[in-house]
N, C-alpha and C positions, 0 to 999 in steps of 0.2 A: 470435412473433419468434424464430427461431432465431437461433444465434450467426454462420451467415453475415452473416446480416442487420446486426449489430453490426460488422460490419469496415466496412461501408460507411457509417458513422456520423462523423461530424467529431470531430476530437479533442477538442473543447471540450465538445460532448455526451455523449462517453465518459467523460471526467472527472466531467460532474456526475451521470452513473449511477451509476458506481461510488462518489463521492461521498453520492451518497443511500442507496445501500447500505451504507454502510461506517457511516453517520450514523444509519439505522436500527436497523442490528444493537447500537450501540453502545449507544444508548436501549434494546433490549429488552433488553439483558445488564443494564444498570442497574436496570431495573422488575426486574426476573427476579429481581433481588441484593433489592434494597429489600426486595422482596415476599419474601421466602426469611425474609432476614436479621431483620424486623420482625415474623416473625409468633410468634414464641418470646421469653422474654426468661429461658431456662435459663442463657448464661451468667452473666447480670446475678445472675443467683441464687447462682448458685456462688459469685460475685466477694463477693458480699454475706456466706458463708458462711468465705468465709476467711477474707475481714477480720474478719469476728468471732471466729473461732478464733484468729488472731492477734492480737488485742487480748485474749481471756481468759487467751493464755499469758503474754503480757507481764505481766499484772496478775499473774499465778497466782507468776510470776517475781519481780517487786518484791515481793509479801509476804512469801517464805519468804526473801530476802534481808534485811529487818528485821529 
């Protein structure tokens, strides 16, 4: 199907291609992210890293304050 062939298409059918395409792409950006975003969990680590350094300062801080 070249793009001639699409002018000669009704507008209701050009809507739902582009439609499906747009619906498509948006589903594979999402899998794409999911799949990316869940396959590490370095920031989770980090997150977990700080909070901990920031809770030994505080304590480290209240003691030498008594």
């Amino acid at each position: 199907m070249s793009f001639a062939d699409f002018r000669n298409l009704a507008p209701k059918t050009k809507n739902a291609i582009v439609a499906g395409s747009l619906t498509c792409f948006v589903f594979g950006v999402y899998y794409y992210t999911m799949r990316a975003v869940g396959g590490t969990d370095e920031l989770q680590v980090a997150i977990d890293k700080f909070e901990e350094m920031k809770k030994k300062e505080s304590e480290a801080s209240v003691s030498r304050d008594s």
